[in-house]
C-alpha positions in Angstrom: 89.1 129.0 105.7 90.7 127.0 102.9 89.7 124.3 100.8 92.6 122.7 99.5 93.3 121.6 96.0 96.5 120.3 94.5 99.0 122.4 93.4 99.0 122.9 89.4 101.5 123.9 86.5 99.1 123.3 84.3 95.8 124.4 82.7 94.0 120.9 83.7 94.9 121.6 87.2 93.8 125.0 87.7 90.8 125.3 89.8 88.0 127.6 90.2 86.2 128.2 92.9 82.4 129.4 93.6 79.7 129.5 96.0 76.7 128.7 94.8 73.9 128.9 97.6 73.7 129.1 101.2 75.6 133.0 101.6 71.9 135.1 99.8 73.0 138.4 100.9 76.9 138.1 100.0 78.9 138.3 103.8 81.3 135.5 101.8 83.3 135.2 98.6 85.6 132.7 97.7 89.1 133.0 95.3 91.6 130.6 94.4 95.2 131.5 95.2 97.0 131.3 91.5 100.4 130.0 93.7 98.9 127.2 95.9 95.3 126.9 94.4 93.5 126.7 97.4 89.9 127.9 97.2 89.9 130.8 100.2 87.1 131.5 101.8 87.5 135.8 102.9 84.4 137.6 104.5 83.2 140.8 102.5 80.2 141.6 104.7 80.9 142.1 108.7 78.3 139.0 110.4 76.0 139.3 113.0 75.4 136.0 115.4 71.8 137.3 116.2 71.3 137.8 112.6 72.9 134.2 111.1 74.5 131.9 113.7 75.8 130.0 110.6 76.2 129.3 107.0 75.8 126.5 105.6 77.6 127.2 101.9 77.5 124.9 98.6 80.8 125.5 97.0 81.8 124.3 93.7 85.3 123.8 92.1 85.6 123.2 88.5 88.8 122.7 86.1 89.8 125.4 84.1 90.4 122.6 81.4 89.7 118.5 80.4 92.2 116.7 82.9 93.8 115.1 79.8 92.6 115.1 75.7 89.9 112.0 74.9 88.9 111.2 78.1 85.4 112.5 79.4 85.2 113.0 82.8 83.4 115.5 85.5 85.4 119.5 85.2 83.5 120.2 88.5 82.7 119.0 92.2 80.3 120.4 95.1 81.4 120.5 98.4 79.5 122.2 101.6 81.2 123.9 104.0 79.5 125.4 107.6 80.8 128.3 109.0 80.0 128.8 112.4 79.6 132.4 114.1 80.8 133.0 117.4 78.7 135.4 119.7 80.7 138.5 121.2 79.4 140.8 124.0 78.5 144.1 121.7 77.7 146.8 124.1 74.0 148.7 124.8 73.5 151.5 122.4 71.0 154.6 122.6 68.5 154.6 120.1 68.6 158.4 120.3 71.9 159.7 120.5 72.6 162.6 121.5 69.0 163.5 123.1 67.4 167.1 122.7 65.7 168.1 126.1 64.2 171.6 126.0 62.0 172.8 129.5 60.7 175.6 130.4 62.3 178.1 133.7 61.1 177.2 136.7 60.3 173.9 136.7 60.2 172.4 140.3 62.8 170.7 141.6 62.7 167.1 141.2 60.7 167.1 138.2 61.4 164.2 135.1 62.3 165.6 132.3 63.2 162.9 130.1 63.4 158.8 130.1 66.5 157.1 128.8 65.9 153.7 126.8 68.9 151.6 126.2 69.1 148.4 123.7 71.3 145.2 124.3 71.6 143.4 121.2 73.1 140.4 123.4 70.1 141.0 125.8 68.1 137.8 125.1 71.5 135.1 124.9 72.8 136.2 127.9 70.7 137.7 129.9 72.5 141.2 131.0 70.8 144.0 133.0 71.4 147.2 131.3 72.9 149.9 134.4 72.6 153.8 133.7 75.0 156.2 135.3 75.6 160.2 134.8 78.9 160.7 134.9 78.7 164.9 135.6 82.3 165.5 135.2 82.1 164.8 131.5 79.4 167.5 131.9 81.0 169.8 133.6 84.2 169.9 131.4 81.9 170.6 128.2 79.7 173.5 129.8 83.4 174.6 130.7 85.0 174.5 127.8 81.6 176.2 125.7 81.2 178.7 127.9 85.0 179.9 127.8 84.4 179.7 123.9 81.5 181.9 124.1 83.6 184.4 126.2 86.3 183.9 123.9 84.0 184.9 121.0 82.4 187.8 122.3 85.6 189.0 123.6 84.7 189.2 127.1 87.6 187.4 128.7 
């Protein structure tokens, strides 16, 4: 985002640029580019649209200097400026992750071990059903690959 201010060869022309309130836990800064000295608006903190669906920032610009020598007049001026946050699909996550299960031998077939709970930050704006799936391949591989590396290590194989 840029907030546009003449271009300046000298000191009464420079601009600087600063928010002043609506940004309390810092996502925004703003710099002015010494070549074009636009006020640039850069994000510092990643945003969250179900934390802050928007700002609503007070900037101010002042001179760097008196626009010429005798005459009073104001070396700064507020301007607000919204920025707007678009929502994104973010996926479920696991609260837990990864899960320790530990059961005893013998347990009969059947039996639950365990309860999975998945959380979808997006869950309440558009209204998404979160599916489970075991995917045993994945499983398989890695009880593959450690037990070849336990082999491997007690030089069995």
């Amino acid at each position: 985002m840029f907030i546009q201010a003449p271009c300046s060869t000298t000191p009464g022309l420079d601009v600087e640029a600063l928010i002043i309130s609506g940004d309390p836990t810092g996502h925004f800064t703003i710099r002015t580019d010494p070549i074009t000295n636009d006020g640039m608006v850069t994000v510092v903190k990643p945003v969250d649209f179900e934390m802050n669906r928007a700002f609503m920032l007070t900037v101010v610009v002042s001179n760097q200097a008196h626009l010429a020598n005798g005459i009073q007049s104001s070396l700064q001026s507020t301007a607000g400026v919204t920025i707007s946050v678009k929502d994104v699909n973010e996926p479920p996550y696991f609260p837990t992750n990864p899960k320790q299960i530990r059961f005893e031998e013998g347990v009969p077939t059947g039996t639950s071990l365990t309860t999975f709970s998945a959380s979808d930050p997006d869950r309440l704006q558009m209204q998404q059903i979160i599916r489970y799936s075991m995917h045993t391949v994945v499983s398989y591989c890695l009880f593959s690959f450690l037990a070849e590396l336990i082999l491997n290590c007690l030089n069995i194989v």
